[in-house]
N, C-alpha and C positions, 0 to 999 in steps of 0.2 A: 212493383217498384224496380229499376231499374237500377244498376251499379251506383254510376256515376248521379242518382238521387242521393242512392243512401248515403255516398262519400261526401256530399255537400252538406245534406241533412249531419252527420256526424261531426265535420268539424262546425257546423253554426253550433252543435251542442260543446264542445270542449274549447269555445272560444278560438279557433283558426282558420285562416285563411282557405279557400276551398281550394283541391287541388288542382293544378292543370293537369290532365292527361295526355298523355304523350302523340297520343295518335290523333287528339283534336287539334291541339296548339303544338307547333313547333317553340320550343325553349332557346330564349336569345342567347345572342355569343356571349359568352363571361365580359364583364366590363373590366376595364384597364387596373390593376391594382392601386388604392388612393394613399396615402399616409406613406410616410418614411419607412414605418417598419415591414408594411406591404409590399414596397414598391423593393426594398434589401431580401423580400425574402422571394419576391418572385425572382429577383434579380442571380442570388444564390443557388437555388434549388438546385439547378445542375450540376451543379459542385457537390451538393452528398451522398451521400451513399449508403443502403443498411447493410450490416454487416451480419452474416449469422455462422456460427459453425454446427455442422451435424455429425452427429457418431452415427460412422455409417453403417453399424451391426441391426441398431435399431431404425437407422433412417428415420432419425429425429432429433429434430432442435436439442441443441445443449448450450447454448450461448448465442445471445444478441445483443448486436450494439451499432455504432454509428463511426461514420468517417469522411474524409473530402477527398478530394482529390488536387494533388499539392504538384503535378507533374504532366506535361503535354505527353509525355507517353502514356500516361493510365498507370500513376505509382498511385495509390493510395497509403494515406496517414491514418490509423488508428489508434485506439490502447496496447500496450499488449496484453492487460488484461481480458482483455476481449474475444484474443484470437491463443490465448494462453494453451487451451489443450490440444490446439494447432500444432504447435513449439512442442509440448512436454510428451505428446504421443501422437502421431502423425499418419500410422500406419490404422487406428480407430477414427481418424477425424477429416473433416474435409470443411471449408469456407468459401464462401458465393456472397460477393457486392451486386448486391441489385440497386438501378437508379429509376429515374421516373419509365423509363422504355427497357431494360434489359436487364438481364441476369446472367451473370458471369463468375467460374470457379478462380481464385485467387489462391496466391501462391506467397510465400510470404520470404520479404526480400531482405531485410534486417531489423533487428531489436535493441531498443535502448532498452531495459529491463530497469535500470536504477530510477529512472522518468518517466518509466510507463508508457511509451510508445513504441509504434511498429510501422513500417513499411511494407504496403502488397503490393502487388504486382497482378493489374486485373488483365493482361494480355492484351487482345486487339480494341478491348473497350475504351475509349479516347476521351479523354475530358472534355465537357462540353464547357466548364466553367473553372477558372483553377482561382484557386485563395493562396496569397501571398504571403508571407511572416513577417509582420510588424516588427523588426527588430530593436527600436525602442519605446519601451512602456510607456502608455497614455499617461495621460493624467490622473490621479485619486479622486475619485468621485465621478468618471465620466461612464457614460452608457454604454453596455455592452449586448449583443445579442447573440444568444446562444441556439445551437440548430441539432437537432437532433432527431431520436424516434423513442419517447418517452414509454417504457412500458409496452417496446414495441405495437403503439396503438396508430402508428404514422407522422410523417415529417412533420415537428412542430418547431418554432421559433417563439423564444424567451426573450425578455426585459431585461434587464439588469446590472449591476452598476462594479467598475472596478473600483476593490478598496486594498489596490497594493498588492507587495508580496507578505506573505506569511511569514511572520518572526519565529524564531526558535525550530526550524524546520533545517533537515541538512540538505534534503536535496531542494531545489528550490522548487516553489507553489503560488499561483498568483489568485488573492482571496477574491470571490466572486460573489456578491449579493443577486442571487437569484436562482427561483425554483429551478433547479437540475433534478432529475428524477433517471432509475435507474434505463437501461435502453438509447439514453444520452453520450454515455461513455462514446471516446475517440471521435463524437464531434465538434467542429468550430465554434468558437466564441471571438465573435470578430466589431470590430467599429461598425458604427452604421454605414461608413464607406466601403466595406468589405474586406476590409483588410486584417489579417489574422492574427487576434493578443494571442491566443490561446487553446488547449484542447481540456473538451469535458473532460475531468477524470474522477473523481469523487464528492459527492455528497455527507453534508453531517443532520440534511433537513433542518427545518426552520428558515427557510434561503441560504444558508451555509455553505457555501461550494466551493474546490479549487475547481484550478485550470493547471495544465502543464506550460511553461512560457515558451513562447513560439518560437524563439532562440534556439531550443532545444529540438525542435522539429526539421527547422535549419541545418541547425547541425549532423538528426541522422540522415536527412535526404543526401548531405554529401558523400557522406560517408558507404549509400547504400550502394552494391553492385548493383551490378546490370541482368543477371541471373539468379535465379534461387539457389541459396548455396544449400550444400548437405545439414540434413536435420543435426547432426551430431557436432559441426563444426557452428551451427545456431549456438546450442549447448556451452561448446567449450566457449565460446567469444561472452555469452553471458556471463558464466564464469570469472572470466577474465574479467569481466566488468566489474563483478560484486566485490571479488580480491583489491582491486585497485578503489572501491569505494570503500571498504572495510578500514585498508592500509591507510588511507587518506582522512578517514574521520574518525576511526576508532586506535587508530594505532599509538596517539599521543596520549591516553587514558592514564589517569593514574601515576601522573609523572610524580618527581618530588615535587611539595609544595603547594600540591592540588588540598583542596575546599575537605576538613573534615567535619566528623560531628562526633559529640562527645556520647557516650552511653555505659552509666555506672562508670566502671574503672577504666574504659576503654573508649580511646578515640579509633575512629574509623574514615576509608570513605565518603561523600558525599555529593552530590548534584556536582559532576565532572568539570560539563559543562551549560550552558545556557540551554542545548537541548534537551537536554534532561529534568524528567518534572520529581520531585520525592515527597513523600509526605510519610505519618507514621500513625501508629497506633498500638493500644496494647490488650494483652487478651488475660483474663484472669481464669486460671484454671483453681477453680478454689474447693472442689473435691482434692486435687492434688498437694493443695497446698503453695505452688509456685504462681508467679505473674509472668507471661511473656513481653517485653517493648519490643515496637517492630519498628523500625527504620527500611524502609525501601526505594529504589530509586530506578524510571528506564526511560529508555530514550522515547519519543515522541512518535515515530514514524517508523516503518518497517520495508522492503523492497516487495514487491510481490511478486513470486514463485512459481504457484500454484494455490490450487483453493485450499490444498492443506499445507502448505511449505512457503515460508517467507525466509527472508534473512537480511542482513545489517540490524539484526538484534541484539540490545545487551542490556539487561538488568539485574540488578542483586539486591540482597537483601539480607540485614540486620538483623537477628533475634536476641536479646538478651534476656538470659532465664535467670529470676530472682525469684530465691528461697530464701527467707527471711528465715531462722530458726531450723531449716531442713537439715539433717546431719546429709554428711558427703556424698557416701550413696546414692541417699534418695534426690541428692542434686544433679549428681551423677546419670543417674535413674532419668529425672526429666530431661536433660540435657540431650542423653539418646533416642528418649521418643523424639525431639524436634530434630535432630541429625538424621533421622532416620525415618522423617514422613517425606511420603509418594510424592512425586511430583509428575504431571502431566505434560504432552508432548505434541505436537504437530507431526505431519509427516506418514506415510505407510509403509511398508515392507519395501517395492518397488520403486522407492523415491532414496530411502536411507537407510544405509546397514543398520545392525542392531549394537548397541551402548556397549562402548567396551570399557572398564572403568580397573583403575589404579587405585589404591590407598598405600597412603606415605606420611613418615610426621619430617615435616620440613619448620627446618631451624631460621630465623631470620634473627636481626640486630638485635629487633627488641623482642619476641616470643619464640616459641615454639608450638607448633601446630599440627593436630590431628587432621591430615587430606582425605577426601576422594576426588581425582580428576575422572568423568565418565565421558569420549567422547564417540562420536559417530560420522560416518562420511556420509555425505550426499553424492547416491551413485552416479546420476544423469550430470550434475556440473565436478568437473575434476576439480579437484584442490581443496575444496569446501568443506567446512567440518561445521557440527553444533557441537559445542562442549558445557560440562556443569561442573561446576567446583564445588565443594561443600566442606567449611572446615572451623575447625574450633580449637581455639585457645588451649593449650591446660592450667595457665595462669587462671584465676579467678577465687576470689575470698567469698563466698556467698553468692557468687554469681558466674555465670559460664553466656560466653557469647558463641553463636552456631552464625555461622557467614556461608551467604551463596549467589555465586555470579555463574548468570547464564548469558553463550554468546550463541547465537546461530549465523549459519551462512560465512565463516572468516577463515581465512588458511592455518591452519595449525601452529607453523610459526607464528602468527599472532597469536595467537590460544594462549601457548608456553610465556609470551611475553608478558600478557596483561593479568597473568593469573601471578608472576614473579609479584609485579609491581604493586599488584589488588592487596598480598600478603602484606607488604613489606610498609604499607599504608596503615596498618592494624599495628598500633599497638597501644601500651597500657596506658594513661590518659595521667599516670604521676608521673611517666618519663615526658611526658609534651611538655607540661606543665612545670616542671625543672622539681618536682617534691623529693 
């Protein structure tokens, strides 16, 4: 029995078509792509690009993702998350856009870090198709298609529907109904006409997806030089970036007047602003004897860094320890366990110094308070601090309140500021109340 028996005989048994062999039958030319969404993605194709970076100790992948090409010179548009260990360590890392014909090392030309994109620079490789930025938003509800390299398994094109910008978000996010998977990142999501809403940047699954809005992509192509500038002056300009988004959205925190919540004898605090989610709970410690209520609150979003390091973070949180019947001590007593559990961190040796920390009892109108400030610089962006405040009332009848606001990623002058205004929010809930 001969090959091309058994090949015939085998698919009549699993129900398939026999196969043609190559050297019998020549294979006709691909026919014309049909459908709208065929005819956008054969139309496309040349415009993306996969993107991968490799540590070159191991000479091996460390990261991949996707991107287009936004510039008749060959700039390429991606995440920064993408090309992030590009950025953060430069001298292990190296990045190559390959397109349907070539492969080419990249160089990376500037960084929105607050919006999560980046500009490369692919040298003599030349756009064969370039996508333009929609600068205003379609309509709610209309169709969007997204292009990417899903799971780096190859160039694929998505369905899917815009439904707007994202509410309660600071930097802006355009919400996207449709499967995005990871390998997607820093590619286009464009009208059926080609025209550019948006860049993949994050998934929450279930269809759940943003985009970054093309406005923004707009804006760093103008901004981007003509050369690669020095890794370290990448650095400081992010920096610069994250201070000026810090000062901008975090810096009015805690004014007078702001949103409290009452807990036992003490108002505090509360969901700042609209981006901020809070909720609460309480834990009974009933070998001890006491009950903890927890009031918490944090922002919604965070910038990305690195895989261990984000910042425009800030969240705190509420404890109030009630000992019904506990004499002072033993309130005393529980009050410092919760002052004085661990708290966990982001960050490595080589990213951020190590926690330098103060304790102070600082006086305000209405209390007086037991401090600790602990903070730390992030080495590689200047100015940058994360800081933890921890601090508690001496005021309290049966009950003691333990308070902690965490910021990561904000200039220290802000630190001093929000941590003034955080105190001076706390106080005993019969002076609010006029008793």
């Amino acid at each position: 029995m001969t090959l091309r028996t058994t090949l015939v005989l085998a698919s009549a048994i699993l129900g398939l078509c026999p196969p043609v062999l190559a050297q019998e039958t020549e294979l006709p030319p691909a026919p014309p792509p049909t459908g709208e969404v065929a005819q956008a993605f054969s139309r496309l194709r040349p415009a993306i690009v996969r993107i991968e970076v490799q540590e070159t100790g191991a000479d091996a992948l460390s990261a991949v993702g996707s991107g287009f090409f936004a510039a008749p010179d060959g700039r390429i548009v991606t995440n920064y998350h993408v090309i992030s260990r590009l950025v953060n360590d430069p001298e292990r890392h190296r990045a190559r856009a390959t397109t349907a014909t070539d492969t080419v090392e990249v160089k990376v030309l500037a960084v929105d870090v607050v919006h999560d994109l980046a500009v490369l620079d692919a040298g003599d490789l030349k756009a064969g198709t370039l996508l333009t930025p929609l600068l205003t938003l379609p309509s709610k509800g209309e169709r969007l298609l997204a292009i990417g390299h899903p799971r780096d398994l190859g160039l694929s094109i998505v369905e899917g529907t815009y439904n707007g910008e994202v509410e309660r978000m600071l930097t802006p996010r355009l919400h996207f109904t449709g499967p995005l998977n990871p390998g997607m990142s820093g590619g286009p999501a464009v009208t059926a006409s080609g025209q550019l809403v948006g860049v993949n940047v994050a998934t929450m699954g279930e269809e759940l997806a943003f985009l970054v809005p093309a406005d923004r992509v707009a804006a760093l192509l103008a901004r981007a030089p003509s050369t690669p500038p020095t890794p370290d002056s990448l650095l400081a300009g992010m920096a610069r970036d994250v201070a000026e988004y810090a000062e901008k959205h975090l810096g009015g925190l805690f004014a007078t007047g702001s949103p409290k919540v009452k807990l036992g004898g003490f108002s505090a605090p509360t969901e700042p602003t609209p981006t901020f989610q809070c909720w609460g709970d309480s834990k009974e410690q009933k070998d001890e004897g006491y009950k903890v209520v927890v009031h918490q609150c944090s922002t919604d979003e965070s910038i990305f860094l690195s895989e261990d390091l984000g910042a425009g973070l800030l969240n705190f949180k509420h404890e109030l320890v009630q000992g019904k019947g506990m004499g002072l001590i033993r309130l005393l007593s529980a009050t410092e366990a919760v002052f004085a559990e661990k708290m966990f961190f982001d960050g490595t040796e080589e990213q951020t110094t190590r926690f330098h920390c103060e304790s102070r009892n600082i006086r305000t109108k209405a209390l007086t308070f037991r401090t600790e400030l602990c903070a730390r610089r992030f080495r590689r962006l200047p100015g940058l601090y994360e800081a933890v405040l921890r601090a508690t009332p001496f005021n309290g009848n049966g009950e003691r309140l333990v308070t902690t606001l965490n910021m990561s990623g904000v200039p220290f002058k802000l630190v001093k500021q929000m941590v003034e205004r955080y105190l001076i929010g706390i106080e005993a809930a019969a002076a609010e109340d006029g008793k």
